[in-house]
N, C-alpha and C positions, 0 to 999 in steps of 0.2 A: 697360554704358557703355564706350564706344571710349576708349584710352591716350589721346585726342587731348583729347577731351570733359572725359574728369578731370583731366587736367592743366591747362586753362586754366580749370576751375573751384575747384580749389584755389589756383591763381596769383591769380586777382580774389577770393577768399573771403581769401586772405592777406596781398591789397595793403590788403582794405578793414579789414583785422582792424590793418595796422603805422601806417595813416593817420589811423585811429578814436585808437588809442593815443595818439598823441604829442599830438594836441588836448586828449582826455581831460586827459590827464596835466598841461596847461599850466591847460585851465581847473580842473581841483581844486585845483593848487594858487594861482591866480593869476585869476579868476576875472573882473577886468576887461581882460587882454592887453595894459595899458598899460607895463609892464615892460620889453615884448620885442621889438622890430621885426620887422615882419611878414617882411623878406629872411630874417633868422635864424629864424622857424620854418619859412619854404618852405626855405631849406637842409638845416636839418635833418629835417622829410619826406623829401624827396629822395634825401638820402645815408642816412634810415633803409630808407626801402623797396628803395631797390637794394641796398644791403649786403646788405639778409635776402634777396631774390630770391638771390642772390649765393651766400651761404650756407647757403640752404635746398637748395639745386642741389646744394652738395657734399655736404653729409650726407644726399641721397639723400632729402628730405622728402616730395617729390615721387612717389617713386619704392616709396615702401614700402605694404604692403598694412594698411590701414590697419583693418582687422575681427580681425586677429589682433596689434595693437599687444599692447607691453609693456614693462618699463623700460628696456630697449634704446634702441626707440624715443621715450620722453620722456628721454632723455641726449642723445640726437639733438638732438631738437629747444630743450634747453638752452642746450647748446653751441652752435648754428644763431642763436638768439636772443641770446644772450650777445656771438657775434663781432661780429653787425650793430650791437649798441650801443655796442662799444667803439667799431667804426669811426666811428661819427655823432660819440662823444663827442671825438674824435681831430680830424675834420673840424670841429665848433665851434670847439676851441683853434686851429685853422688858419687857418680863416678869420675867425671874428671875433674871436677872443682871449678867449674864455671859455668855460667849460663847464658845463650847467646840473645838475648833479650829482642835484639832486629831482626832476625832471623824467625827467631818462633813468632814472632807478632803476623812477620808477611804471611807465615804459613798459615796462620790463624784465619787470614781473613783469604788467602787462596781456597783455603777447607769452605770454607760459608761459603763463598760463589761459586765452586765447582759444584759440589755434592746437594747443595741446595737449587742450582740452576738445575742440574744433572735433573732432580728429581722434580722439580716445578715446570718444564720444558713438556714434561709427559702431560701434565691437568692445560697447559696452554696449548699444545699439540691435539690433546682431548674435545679442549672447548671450541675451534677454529675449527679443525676440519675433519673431524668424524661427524657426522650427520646425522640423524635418524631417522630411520624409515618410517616412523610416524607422523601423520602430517599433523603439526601441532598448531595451535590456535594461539593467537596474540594475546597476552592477559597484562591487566592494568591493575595494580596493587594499589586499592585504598589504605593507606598506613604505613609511614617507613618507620616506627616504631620498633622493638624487640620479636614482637610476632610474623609485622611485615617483613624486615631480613631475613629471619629465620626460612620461611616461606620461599622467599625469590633463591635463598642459597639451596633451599632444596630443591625446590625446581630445577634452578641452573645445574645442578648437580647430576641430574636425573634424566638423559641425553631420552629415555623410554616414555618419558610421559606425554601425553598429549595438549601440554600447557607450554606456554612458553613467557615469561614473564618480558616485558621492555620496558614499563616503568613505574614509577610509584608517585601515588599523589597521598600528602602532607599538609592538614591548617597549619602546622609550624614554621614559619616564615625563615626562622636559622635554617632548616634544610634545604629551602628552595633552590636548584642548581646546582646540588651535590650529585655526585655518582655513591650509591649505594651499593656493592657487588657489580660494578659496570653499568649500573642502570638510573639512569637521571631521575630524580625528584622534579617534576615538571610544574607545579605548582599545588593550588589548594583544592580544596573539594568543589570549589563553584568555577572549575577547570575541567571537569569528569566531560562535559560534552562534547566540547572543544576538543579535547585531546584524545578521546574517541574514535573522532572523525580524524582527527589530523594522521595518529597510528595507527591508523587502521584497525582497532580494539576490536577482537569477536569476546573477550568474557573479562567482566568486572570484579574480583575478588575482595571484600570488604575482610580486613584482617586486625584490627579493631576489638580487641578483646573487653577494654575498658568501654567499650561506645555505651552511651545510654540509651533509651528506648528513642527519645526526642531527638538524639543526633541522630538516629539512627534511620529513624523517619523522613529525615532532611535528607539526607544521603542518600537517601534509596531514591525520591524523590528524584534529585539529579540525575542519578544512573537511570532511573524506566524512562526519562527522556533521549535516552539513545539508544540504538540497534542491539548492543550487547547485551549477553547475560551476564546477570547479576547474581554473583553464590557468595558463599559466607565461609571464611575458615574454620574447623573445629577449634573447640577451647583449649588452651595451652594445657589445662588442668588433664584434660584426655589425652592428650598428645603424649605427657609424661608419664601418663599414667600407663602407655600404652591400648588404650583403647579404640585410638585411628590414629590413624597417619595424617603427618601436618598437609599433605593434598588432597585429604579425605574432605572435600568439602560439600555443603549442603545447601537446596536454594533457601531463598527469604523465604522464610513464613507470615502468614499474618500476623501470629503471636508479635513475632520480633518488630512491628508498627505498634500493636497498643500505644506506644507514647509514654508507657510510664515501668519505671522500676516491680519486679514480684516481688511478695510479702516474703518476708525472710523466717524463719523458724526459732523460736525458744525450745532445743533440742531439749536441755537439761529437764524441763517441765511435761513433755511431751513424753519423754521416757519413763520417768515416774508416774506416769499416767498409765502408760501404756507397757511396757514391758514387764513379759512376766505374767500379764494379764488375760482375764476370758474376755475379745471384743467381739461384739455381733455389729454387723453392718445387713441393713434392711434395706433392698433392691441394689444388694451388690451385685447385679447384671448389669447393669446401666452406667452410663458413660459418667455422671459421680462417685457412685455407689463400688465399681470395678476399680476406679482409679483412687479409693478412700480405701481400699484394700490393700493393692500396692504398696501405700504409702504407708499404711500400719504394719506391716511386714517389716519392715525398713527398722523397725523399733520392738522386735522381735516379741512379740506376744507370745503366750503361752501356747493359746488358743485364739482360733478365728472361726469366727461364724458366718457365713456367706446364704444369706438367706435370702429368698426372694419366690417370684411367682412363673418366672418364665425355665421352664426347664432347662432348654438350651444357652441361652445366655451364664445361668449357674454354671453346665456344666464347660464353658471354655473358660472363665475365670478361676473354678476351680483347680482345671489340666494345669495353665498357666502356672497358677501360684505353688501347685502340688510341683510341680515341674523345677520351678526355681529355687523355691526351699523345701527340699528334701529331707526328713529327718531333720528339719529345724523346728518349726511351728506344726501343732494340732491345726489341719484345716478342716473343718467340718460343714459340708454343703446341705443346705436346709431346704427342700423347697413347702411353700408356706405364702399362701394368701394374709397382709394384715388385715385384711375383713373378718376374715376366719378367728374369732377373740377366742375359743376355744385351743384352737393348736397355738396363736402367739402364747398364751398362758402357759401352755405345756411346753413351747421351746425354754421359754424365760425359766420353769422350775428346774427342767432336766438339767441346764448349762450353768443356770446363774452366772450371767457373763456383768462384768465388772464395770463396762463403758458399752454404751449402744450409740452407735451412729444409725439416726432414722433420716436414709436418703429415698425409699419409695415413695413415691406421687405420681398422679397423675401432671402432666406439666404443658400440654400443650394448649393453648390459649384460645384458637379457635375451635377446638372439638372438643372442649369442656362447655363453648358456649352452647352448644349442641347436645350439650349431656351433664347434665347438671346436675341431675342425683349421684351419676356415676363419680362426678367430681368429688359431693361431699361422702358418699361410701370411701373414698378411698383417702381425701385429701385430711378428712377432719375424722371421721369412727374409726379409719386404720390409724389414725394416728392416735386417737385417744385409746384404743385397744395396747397399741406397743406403749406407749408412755405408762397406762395403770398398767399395767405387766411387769413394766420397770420398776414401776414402787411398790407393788406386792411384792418381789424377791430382792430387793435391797440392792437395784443397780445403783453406782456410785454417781454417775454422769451420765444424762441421757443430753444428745444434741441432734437437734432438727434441723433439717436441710431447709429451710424457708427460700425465699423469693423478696425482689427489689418489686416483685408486682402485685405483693403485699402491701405496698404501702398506698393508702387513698385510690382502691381497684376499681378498676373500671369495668371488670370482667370477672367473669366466676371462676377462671382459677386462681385468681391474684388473691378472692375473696376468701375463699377456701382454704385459703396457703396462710390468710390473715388469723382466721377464726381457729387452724390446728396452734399457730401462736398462740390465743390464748386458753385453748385448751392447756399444752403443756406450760403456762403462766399460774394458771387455775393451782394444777398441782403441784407445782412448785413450794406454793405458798403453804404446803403443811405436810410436804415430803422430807424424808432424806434424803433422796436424791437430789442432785441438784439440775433441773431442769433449764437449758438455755437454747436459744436458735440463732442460725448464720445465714444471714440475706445474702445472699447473689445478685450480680448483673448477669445478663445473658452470657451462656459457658461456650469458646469458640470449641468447634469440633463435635461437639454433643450431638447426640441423636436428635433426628427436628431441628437443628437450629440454622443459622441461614448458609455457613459454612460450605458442610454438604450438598444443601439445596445449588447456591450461586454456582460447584463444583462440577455437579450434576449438569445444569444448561450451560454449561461452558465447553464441555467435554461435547455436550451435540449441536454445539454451533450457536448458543444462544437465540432469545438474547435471554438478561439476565433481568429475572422481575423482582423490582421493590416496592412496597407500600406505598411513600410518598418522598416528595425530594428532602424533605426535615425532619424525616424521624431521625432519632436519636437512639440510641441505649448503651448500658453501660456494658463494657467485653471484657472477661476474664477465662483465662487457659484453664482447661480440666485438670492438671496437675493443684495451678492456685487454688482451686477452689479449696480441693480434697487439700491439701494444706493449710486452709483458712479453716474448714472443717475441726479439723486436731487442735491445732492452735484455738479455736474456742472452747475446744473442753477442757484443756491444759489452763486457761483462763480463767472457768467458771466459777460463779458464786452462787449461782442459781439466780431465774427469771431474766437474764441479761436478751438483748438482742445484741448480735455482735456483723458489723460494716466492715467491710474493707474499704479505705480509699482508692477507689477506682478512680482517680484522676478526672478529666473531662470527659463527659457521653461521646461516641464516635457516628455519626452518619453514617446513617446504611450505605446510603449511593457511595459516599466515599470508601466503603470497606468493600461493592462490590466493585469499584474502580479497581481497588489495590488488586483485588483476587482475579480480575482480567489481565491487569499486568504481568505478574508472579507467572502466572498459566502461561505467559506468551506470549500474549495476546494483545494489540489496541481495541482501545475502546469505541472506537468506528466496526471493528469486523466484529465482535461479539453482539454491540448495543445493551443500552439499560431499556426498559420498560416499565412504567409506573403502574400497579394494579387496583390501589386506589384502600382504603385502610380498611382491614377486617373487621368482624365481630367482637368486640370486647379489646382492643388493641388499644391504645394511647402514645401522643403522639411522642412522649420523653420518658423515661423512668423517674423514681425516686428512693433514694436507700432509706431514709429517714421524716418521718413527715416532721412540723416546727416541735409540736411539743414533745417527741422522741430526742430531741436532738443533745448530743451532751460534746462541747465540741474541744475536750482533751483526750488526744488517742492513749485506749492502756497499754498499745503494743504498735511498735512503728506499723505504721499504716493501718490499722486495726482501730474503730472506733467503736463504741457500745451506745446503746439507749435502750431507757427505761419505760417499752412500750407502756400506755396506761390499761386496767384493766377495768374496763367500766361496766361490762353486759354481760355477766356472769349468766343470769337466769334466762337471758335471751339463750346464749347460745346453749343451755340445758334444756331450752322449750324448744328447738330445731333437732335436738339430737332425739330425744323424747316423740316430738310429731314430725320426723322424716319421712317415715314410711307413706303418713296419710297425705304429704303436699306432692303437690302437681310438680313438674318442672318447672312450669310460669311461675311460680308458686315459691319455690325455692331459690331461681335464679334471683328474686327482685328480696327477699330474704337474705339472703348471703351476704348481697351487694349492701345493706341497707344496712345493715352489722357491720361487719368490718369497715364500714366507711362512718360509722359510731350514728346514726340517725335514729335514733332512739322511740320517737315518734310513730315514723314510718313499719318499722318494724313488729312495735305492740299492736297497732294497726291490722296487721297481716297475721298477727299471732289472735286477733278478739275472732 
């Protein structure tokens, strides 16, 4: 039907509903019309139906889409109805000098049930029996909160979509056995299986804005015990923002199980750091390094340096970010071995960039144990190359990407990762720059880490292979990290090591659980397989060894220690005689440093 067609069908369905009225109303109460002169009821018509015409026009009565009414819309039409009868009643006292007060009251409430039934008959007409040709799938609303209604009204709304809402589950005991939009509150979240089965549930929408990491864990919990899928509604904050639609939903990630709250940001401090400024990030290709990029753009630097070794990788981060901010930020792609002391020096002159994030390493655990000069060429002289580079041209803040497998290593990259610590320690102590480094637990999603891997054999059938049934490690999302990153330089005082509380270490086996779930899958069709513990591997991590430990956070979730610096000339005789040691040579070097064995190491140095 044309705007033209409906609009003069509800103008003549609303003259005839204001003109039916006032007769009504005169013969109920008055029923032989000898009362009233006929001039004073055609006035009063008159002035009833234009006023409403009048003010049905302004409150848009006309105008609104009448299959998706709701109490909005019967406020609307109140107020629309209410204004047209003062003004009639206003016009009686004017022109004839009385006002029939019984009479406009009936018509008053004949207006509301006509013209509001009139128009509410079409959304219940709508919702009964028009159908849609989509075959839609039963969905079970975790939440009858602001977000959960929101959600079920659009759906119900939405006759085209392939969801169909029936009901909402609620810990809030007040709602239990309420209808929300027609749809029951069937009880609390340790009901999710039960009522599943009972409804026949194909998909579980978790809509939960406020959930924390830990309910959230629980919850999901409940739901991978039943047939349904399990997705998550966007953030309200997007929804208004316009950036998805409230059915735009996404599945669980693992991120959303960590169990604990992301570190939040000190913008104010970050900005002054950063904006405005020349920042170089070292192995911005890399799944840190690329996302320590992002996140400095965000705080509009002057200039960015995007340096690294691998060509390709430069060159999609650079497309990327050239792509996004356009004529915002200097993006400058560097490519540049930190082995190479020669060209770091001549980046460092050319740019004099203000903050350096040093995220290149080597980082994978068992092919460093396989290659251990390779480790310290890159892990400890590329880093002491960028760091003196840093304090020859007067960077302000350098920060190191370090490792939680720095701490008491069992393997030559945790060692390596220990010893560029106190490389930039060393220089700290009689720099300007303020030299500090930010430990990690293992990054979900990183290149190498076990994310991809468990993704990989899941994708061809499994099964899914883990080291041993108790390892441990700490998880943190590539966003946090590269946020952790800023936030310690924003921090810095020079020599700091800076922690995130990562909350509890997670189980492998149970993270590759989760990631069998999430895919689809039980953990009978996939399987786990135990491969038994690698080269250099251990069986927990640690952020902190005891005498590092300082145990008040300077920034929520953020804690620091004052690693000790005891092996100065040690690690000046490994940089000095690298070339001439063996591998066996170096690996048992490394280990015996960084793990402060003092002894051991002169040993290996006579």
């Amino acid at each position: 039907m044309t705007y033209q067609k409906r609009l003069t069908l509800l103008v003549l369905l609303d003259s005839l509903i204001v003109l039916s009225a006032i007769y009504v109303s005169v013969l109920t109460l008055h029923p032989t019309l000898a009362w009233i002169k006929s001039e004073t009821l055609l006035v009063s018509s008159i002035t009833l139906l234009l006023s409403h015409h009048f003010f049905a026009s302004a409150y848009r009565l006309y105008n609104k889409a009448w299959e998706y009414a709701s109490v909005g819309e019967l406020v609307a039409i109140v107020k629309a109805v209410s204004l047209s009868i003062m003004t009639t009643g206003i016009m009686q006292q004017l022109l004839i000098g009385d006002v029939y007060f019984r009479a406009l009251m009936l018509a008053w409430m004949m207006h509301v049930l006509l013209i509001g039934g009139s128009r509410f008959s079409w959304r219940v007409y709508r919702d009964r029996y028009i159908k849609s040709n989509i075959e839609q799938k039963r969905a079970l609303i975790v939440g009858a909160g602001a977000a959960g209604t929101m959600l079920a009204r659009q759906l119900l709304k939405n006759q085209d979509t392939e969801i169909k809402p029936v009901a909402f589950i609620d810990d809030d005991p007040k709602k239990y056995r309420l209808h929300i939009h027609g749809l029951p509150v069937v009880g609390g979240s340790r009901n999710i299986s039960k009522t599943v089965e009972t409804l026949n549930i194909d998909k579980i929408i978790i809509a939960i804005p406020s959930l924390n990491k830990t309910e959230m864990q629980r919850i999901f919990e409940e739901c991978s015990g039943t047939k349904a899928k399990t997705v998550i509604m966007p953030m309200i904050e997007d929804v208004m923002l316009g950036n998805v639609s409230v059915n735009q939903f996404r599945d669980v990630e693992v991120e959303d199980l960590l169990g604990r709250e992301p570190v939040k940001l000190d913008i104010d401090s970050i900005s002054e750091k950063l904006t405005g400024k020349t920042v170089l990030v070292t192995g911005a290709g890399g799944s840190i390094g690329s996302e320590i990029c992002r996140q400095v753009c965000k705080f509009q630097p002057e200039k960015l340096l995007l340096l690294g070794h691998g060509e390709n990788s430069i060159y999609l981060i650079d497309m990327e970010l050239r792509n996004k901010h356009k004529g915002e930020i200097e993006i400058v792609p560097v490519i540049a071995d930190i082995q190479d002391r020669d060209r770091i020096f001549e980046v460092m002159e050319t740019h004099r960039p203000d903050v350096v994030y040093h995220a290149a390493a080597h980082k994978h655990v068992p092919l460093m144990e396989y290659n251990p000069k390779e480790a310290v060429k890159n892990n400890v002289l590329g880093t002491k190359n960028v760091a003196e580079a840093a304090d020859t041209f007067g960077v302000s803040t350098f920060v190191l990407v370090s490792s939680d497998k720095a701490v008491n290593p069992t393997n030559v990259m945790g060692s390596t990762k220990r010893i560029a610590e106190m490389v930039i320690q060393e220089l700290d102590k009689h720099s300007t720059t303020k030299f500090v480094a930010v430990r990690f637990g293992n990054v979900l999603g990183s290149r190498g880490s076990v994310i991809p891997l468990f993704k990989k054999q899941i994708q061809a059938g499994g099964p899914v292979t883990v080291t041993h049934p108790d390892m441990t490690r700490y998880f943190m999302t590539i966003p946090e990290a590269s946020r952790l990153v800023m936030q310690a330089g924003a921090l810095a005082r020079g020599g700091e090591i800076f922690v995130l509380d990562m909350g509890e270490p997670v189980k492998i086996v149970d993270l590759a659980k989760n990631l069998i779930t999430l895919s689809g899958y039980k953990e009978e069709e996939i399987g786990i397989e135990f491969s038994g513990i690698r080269p250099g591997e251990k069986m927990f991590e640690e952020l902190l060894n005891e005498k590092e430990v300082h145990k008040e956070a300077v920034f929520p979730k953020i804690f620091i220690g004052k690693a000790l610096l005891e092996q100065e000339n040690e690690v000046h005789y490994l940089i000095e005689q690298f070339d001439g040691m063996t591998n066996s040579e170096i690996s048992e070097f490394v280990l015996n440093l960084a793990n402060r064995k003092k002894n051991k190491v002169l040993s290996i140095a006579k």
